[in-house]
LOKOLLUM-363734 format. One record per residue (C-alpha): y, x, z; residue in three letters. Coordinates in nm, 2 decimals. Layout:
+--------+--------+--------+-----+
!  north !   east !     up !  aa !
+--------+--------+--------+-----+
!      Y !      X !      Z ! ALA !
...
+--------+--------+--------+-----+
//
This chain:
+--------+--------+--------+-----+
!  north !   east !     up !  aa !
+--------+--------+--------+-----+
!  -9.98 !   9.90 !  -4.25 ! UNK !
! -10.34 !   9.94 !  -4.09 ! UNK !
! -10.50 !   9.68 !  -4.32 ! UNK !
! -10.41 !   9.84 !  -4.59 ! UNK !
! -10.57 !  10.08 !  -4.85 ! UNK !
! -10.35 !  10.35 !  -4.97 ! UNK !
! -10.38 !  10.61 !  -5.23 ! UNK !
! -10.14 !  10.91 !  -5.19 ! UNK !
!  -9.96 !  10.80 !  -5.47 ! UNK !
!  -9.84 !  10.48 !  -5.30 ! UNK !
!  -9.45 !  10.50 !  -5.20 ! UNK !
!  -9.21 !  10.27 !  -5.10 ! UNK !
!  -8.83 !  10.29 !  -5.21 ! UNK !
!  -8.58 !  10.37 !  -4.93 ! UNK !
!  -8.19 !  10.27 !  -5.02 ! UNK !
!  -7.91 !  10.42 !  -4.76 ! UNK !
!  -7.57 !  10.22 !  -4.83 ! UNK !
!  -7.22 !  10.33 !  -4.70 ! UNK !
!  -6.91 !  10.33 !  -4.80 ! UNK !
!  -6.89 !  10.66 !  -4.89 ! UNK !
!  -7.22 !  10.74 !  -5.02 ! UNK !
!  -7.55 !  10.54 !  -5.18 ! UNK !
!  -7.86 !  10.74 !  -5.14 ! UNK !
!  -8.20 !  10.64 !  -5.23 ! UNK !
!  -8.56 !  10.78 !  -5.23 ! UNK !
!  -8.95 !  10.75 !  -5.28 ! UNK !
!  -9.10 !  10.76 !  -4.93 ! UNK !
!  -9.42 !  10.82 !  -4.86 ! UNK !
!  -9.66 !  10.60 !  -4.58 ! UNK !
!  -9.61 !  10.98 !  -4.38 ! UNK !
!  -9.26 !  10.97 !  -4.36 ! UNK !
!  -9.23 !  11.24 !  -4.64 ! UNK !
!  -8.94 !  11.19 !  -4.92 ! UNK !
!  -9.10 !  11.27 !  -5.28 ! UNK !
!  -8.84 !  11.23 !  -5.44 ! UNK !
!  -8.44 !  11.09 !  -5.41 ! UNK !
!  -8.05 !  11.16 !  -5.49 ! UNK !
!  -7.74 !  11.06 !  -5.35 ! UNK !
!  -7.39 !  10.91 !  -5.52 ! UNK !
!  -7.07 !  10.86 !  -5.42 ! UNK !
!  -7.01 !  10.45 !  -5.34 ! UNK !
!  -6.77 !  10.39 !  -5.69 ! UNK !
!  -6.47 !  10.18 !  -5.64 ! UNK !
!  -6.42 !   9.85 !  -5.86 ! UNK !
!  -6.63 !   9.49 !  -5.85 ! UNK !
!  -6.93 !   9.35 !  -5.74 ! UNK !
!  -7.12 !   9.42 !  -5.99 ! UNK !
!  -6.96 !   9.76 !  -6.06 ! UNK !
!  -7.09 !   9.88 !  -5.75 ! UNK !
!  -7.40 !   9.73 !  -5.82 ! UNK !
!  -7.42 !   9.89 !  -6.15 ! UNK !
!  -7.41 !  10.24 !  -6.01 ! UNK !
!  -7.66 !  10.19 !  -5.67 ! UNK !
!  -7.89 !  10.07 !  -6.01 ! UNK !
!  -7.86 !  10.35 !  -6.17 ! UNK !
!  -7.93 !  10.54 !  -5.88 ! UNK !
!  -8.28 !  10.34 !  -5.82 ! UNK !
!  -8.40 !  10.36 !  -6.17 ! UNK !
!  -8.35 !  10.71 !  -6.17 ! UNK !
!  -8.50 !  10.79 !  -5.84 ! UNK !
!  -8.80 !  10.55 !  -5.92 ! UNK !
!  -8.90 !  10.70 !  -6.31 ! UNK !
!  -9.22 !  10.54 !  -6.34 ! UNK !
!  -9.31 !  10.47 !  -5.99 ! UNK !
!  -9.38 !  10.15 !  -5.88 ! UNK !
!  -9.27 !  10.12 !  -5.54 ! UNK !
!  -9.51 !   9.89 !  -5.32 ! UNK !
!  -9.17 !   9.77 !  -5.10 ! UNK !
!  -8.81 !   9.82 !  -5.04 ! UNK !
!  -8.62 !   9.89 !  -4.75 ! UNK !
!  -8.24 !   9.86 !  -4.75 ! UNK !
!  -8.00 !  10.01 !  -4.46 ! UNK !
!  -7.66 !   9.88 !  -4.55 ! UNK !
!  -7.30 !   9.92 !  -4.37 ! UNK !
!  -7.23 !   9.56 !  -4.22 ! UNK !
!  -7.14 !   9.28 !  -4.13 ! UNK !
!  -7.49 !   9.14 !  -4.31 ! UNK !
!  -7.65 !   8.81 !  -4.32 ! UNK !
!  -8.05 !   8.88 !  -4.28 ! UNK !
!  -8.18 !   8.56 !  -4.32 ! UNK !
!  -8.02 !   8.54 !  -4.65 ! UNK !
!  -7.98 !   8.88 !  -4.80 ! UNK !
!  -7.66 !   8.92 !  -4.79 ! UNK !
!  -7.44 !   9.19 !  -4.68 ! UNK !
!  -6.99 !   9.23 !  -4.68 ! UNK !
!  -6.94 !   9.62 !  -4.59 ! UNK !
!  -6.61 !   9.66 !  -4.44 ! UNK !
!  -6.57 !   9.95 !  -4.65 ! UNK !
!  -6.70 !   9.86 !  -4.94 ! UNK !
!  -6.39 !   9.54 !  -5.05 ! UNK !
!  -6.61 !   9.44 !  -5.40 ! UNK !
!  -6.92 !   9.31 !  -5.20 ! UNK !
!  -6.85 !   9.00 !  -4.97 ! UNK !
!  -7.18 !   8.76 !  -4.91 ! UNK !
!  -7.31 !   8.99 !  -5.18 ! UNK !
!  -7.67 !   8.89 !  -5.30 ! UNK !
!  -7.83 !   9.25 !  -5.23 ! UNK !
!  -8.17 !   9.17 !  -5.17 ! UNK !
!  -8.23 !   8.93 !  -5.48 ! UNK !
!  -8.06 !   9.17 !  -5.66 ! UNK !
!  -8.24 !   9.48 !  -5.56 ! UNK !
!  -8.57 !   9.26 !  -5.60 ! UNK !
!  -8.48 !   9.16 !  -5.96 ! UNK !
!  -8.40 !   9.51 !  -6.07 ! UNK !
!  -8.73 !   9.62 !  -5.93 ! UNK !
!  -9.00 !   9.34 !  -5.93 ! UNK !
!  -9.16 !   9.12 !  -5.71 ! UNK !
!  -9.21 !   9.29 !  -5.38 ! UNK !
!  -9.10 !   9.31 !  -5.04 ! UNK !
!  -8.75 !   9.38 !  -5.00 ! UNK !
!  -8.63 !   9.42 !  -4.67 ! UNK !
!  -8.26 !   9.43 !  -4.52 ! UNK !
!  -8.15 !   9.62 !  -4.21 ! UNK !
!  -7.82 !   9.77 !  -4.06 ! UNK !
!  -7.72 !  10.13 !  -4.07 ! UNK !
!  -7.76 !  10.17 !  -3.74 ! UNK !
!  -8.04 !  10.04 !  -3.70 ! UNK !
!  -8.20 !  10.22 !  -3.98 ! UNK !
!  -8.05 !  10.55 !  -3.83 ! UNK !
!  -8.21 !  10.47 !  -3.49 ! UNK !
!  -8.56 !  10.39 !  -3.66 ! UNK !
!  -8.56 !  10.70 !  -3.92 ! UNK !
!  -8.50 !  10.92 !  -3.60 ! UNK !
!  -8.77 !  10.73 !  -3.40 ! UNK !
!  -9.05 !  10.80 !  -3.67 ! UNK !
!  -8.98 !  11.15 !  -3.80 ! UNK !
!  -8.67 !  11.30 !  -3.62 ! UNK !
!  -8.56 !  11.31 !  -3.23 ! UNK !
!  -8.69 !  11.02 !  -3.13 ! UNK !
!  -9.04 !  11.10 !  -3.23 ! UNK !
!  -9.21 !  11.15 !  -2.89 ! UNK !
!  -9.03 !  10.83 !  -2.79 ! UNK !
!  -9.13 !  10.44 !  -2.72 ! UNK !
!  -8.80 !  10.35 !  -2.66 ! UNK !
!  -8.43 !  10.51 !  -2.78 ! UNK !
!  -8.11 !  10.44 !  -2.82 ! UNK !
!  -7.98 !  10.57 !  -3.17 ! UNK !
!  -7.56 !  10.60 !  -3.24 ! UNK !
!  -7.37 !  10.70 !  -3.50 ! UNK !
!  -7.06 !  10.82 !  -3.43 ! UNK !
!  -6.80 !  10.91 !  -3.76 ! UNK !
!  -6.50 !  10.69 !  -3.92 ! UNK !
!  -6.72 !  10.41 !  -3.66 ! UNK !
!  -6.93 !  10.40 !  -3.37 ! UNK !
!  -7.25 !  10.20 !  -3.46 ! UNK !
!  -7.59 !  10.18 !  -3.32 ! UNK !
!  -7.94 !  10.06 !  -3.31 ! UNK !
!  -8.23 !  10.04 !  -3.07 ! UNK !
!  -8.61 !  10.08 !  -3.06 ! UNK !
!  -8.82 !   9.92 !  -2.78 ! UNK !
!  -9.17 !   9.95 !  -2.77 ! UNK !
!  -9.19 !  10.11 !  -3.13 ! UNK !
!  -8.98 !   9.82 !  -3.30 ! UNK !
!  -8.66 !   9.78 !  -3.39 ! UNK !
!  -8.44 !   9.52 !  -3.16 ! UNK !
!  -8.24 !   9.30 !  -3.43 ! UNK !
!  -8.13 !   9.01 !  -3.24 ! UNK !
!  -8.10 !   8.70 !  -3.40 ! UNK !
!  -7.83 !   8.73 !  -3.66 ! UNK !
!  -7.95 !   9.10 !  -3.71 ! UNK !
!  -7.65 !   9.32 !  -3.61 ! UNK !
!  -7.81 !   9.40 !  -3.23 ! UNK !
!  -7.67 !   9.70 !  -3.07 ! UNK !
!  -7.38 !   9.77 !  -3.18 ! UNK !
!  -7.27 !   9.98 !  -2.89 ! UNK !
!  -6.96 !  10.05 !  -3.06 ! UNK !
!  -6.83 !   9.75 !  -2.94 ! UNK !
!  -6.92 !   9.79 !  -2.59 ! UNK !
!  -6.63 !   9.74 !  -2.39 ! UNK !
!  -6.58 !  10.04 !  -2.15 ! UNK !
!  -6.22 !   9.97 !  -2.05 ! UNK !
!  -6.09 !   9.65 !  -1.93 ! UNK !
!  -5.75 !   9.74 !  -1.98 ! UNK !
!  -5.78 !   9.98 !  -2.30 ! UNK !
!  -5.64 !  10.04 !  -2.65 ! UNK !
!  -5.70 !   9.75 !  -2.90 ! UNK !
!  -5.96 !   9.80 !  -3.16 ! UNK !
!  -6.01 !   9.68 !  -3.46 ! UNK !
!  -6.28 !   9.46 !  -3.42 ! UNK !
!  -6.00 !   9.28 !  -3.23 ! UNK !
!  -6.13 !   9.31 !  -2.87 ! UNK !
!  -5.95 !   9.64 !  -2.63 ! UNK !
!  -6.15 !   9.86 !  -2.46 ! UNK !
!  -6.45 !   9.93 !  -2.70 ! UNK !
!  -6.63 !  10.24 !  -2.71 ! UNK !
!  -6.51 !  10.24 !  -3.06 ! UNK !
!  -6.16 !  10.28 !  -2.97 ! UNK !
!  -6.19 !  10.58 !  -2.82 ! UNK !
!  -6.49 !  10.81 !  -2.96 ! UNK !
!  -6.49 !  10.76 !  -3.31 ! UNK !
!  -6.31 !  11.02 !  -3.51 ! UNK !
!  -6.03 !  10.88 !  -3.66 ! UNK !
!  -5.90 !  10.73 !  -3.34 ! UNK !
!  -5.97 !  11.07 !  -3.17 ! UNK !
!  -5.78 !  11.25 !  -3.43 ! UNK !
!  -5.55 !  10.97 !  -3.37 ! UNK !
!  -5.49 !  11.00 !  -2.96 ! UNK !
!  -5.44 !  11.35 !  -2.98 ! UNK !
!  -5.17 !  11.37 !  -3.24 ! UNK !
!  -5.00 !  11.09 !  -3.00 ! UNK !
!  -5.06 !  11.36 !  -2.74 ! UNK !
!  -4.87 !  11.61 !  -2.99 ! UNK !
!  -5.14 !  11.79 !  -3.15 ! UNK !
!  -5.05 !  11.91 !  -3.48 ! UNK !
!  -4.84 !  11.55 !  -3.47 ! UNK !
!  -4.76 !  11.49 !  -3.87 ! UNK !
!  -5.04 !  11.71 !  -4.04 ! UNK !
!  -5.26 !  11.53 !  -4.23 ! UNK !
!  -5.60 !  11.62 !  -4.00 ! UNK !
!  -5.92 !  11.49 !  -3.90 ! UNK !
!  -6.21 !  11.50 !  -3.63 ! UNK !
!  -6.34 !  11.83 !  -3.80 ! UNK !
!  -6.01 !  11.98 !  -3.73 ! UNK !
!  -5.96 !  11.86 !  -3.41 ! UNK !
!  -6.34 !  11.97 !  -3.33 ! UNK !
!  -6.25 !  12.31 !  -3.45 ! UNK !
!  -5.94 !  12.33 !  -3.22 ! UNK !
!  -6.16 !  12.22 !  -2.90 ! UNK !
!  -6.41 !  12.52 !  -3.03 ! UNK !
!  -6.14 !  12.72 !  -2.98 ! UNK !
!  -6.01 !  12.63 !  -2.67 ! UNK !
!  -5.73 !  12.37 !  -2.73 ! UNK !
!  -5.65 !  12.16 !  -2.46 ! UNK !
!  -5.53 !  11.85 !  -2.62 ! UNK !
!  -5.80 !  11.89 !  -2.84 ! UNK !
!  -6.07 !  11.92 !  -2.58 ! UNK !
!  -5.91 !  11.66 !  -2.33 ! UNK !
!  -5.94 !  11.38 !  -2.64 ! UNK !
!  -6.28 !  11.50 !  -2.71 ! UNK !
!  -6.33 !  11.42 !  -2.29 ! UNK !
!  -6.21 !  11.06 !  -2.35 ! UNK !
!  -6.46 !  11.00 !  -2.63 ! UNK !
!  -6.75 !  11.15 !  -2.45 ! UNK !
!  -6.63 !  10.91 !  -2.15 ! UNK !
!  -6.66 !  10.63 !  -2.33 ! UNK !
!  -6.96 !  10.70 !  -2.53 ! UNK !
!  -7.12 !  10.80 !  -2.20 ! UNK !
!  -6.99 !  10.43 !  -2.05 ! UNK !
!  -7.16 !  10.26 !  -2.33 ! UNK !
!  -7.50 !  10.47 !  -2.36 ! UNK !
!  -7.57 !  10.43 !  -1.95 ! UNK !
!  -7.49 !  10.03 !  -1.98 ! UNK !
!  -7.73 !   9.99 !  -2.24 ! UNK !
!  -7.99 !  10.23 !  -2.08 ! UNK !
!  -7.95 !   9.99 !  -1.73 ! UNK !
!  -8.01 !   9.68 !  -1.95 ! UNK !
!  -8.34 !   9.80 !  -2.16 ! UNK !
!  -8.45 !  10.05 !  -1.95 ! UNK !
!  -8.45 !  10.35 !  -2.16 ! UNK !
!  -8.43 !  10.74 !  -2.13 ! UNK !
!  -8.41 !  10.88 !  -2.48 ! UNK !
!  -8.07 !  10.90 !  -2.67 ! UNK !
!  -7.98 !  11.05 !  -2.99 ! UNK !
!  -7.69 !  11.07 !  -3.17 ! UNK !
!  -7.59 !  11.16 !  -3.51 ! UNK !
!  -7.28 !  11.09 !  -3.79 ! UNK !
!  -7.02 !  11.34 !  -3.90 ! UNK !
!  -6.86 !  11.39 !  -3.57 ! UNK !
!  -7.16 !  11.48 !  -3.42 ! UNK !
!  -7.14 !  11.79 !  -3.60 ! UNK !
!  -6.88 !  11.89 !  -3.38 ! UNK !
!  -7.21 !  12.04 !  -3.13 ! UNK !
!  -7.11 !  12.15 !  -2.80 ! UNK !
!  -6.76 !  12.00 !  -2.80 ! UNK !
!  -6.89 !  11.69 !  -2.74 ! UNK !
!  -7.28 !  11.69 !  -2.65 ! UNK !
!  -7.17 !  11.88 !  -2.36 ! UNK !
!  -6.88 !  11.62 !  -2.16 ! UNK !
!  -7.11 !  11.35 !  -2.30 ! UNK !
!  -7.42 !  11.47 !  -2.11 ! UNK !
!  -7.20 !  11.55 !  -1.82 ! UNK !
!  -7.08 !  11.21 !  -1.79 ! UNK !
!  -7.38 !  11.06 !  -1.87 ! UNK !
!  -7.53 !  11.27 !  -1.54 ! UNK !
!  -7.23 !  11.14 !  -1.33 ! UNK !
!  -7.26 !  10.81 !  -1.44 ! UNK !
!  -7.62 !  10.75 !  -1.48 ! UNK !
!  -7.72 !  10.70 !  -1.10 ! UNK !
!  -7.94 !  10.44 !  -1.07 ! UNK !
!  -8.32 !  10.62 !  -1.00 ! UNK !
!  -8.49 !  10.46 !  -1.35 ! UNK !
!  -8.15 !  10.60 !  -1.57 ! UNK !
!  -8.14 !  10.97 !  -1.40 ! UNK !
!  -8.34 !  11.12 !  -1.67 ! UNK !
!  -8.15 !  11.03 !  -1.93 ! UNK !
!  -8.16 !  11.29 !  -2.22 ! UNK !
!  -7.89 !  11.27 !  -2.50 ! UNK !
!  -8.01 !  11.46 !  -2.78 ! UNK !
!  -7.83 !  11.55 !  -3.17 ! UNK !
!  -7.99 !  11.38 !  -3.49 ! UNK !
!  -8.25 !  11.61 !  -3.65 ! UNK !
!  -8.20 !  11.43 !  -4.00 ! UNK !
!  -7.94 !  11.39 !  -4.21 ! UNK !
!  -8.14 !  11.12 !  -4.37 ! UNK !
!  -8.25 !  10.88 !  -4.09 ! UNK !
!  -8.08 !  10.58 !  -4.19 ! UNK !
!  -8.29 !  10.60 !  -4.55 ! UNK !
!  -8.61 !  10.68 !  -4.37 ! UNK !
!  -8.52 !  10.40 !  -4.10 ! UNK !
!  -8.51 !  10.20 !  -4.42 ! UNK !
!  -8.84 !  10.30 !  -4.58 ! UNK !
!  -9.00 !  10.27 !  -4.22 ! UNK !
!  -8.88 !   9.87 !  -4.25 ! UNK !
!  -9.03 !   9.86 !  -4.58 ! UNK !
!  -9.39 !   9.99 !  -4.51 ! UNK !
!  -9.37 !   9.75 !  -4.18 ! UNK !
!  -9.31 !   9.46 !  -4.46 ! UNK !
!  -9.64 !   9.64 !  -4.65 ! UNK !
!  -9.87 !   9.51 !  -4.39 ! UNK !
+--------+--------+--------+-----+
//
């Protein structure tokens, strides 16, 4: 971006997909959001679902031109060729996204990241992160996903879908998950298979619950509750500390709807990280909660003003 000339008017457009909501927004070269709205992902086709994140862009763009677009999208994705397969989202498999975003809105820069990624970069340039070179960013709700920053950029890896510390395994003779390996963080700190571990346990076995609930039990004191929310810190602190050994890093934030759950899990995770974080360059680790609840579209606009210049 330093070569180039902006006027306050210039924007990018940031696009957030999941497979519960779309989101999308003017961003600013500051990091400010002038203007955006969020849907709920619709169910159907390919182009269904298309239909409705278009709608979405067109209104959030009105007459703006946007001088890029950044795209943070559930995965698997291809990078290389624009194409992305969210597990939850069944009508889009090797979906064209990127041509199809750059159709709808002209010839510019399009860019594609993961999620988690795009969470761990929004939080880097206007949220937690911000004071950071290097962090570790995870989101932890229906999955565990991740990204990392090094050195101020983003670490992709070569097929794009680096850091997914989700899949970490922390437990060489643990639960099967459902990426089809055992032992991944995954399996044991994200909230449906929390929710799922205590009811096996016996609490409230047969009610139809989830990690809010349970959260709100360990609030109050509930020991199956707060001994499930002790094996998902566990693991989450197994996978932060093996990636913090490997890229040398001291700054971790976490975000995603069962991070709303506070001190019920901040607090084992930290202690656990402190227990198992003993190597002299680790021992400062800080694990710290999102500040936005937009990181993954700022992540996304960040990727598109990189693409700017």
């Amino acid at each position: 971006m330093s070569d180039v000339a902006l006027s306050e008017q210039d924007t990018v457009l940031g696009i957030d997909i999941g497979g519960t909501k779309m989101a999308a927004a003017l961003v600013s070269a500051d990091g400010r959001t002038l203007s955006g709205d969020r849907i709920l992902t619709p169910p159907g086709d390919a182009d269904q679902v298309f239909a409705a994140l278009g709608e979405l862009i067109s209104q959030v763009r009105g007459d703006a031109t946007p001088l890029a677009v950044g795209i943070g999208s559930a995965g698997p994705l291809d990078q290389e060729h624009g194409l992305v397969s969210p597990v939850n989202i069944p009508g889009w498999r090797n979906f064209p996204l990127v041509d199809r975003v750059r159709a709808l809105v002209g010839d510019v820069p399009v860019t594609l990241g993961v999620d988690g990624h795009c969470f761990a970069l929004g939080e880097f340039w206007t949220g937690a992160g911000r004071a950071a070179d290097t962090l570790l960013g995870i989101v932890v709700s229906t999955g565990v996903g991740g990204g990392l920053v090094v050195d101020g950029k983003p670490v992709i890896g070569q097929s794009g879908n680096a850091a997914h510390i989700g899949h970490v395994v922390v437990d060489l003779d643990g639960e099967a998950c459902a990426c089809g390996s055992f032992g991944c963080v995954e399996a044991y700190a994200s909230g449906p298979r929390m929710v799922a571990r205590a009811q096996r346990r016996g609490w409230r076995s047969g009610e139809d619950v989830d990690a809010a609930v349970l959260a709100a039990d360990a609030a109050a004191g509930d020991e199956l509750a707060l001994a499930t929310f002790d094996d998902g810190a566990q693991a989450l602190a197994a996978g932060i500390v093996a990636t913090a050994v490997t890229v040398d890093l001291t700054t971790v934030v976490i975000g995603g709807g069962v991070s709303k759950a506070g001190s019920v899990l901040f607090d084992p995770v930290q202690a656990w990280v402190k227990r198992l974080a003993q190597l002299p360059f680790v021992t400062d680790l800080t694990v710290e909660p999102a500040q936005l609840d937009n990181a993954g579209l700022l992540g996304a606009a960040h990727q598109a003003w990189t693409a700017v210049g």
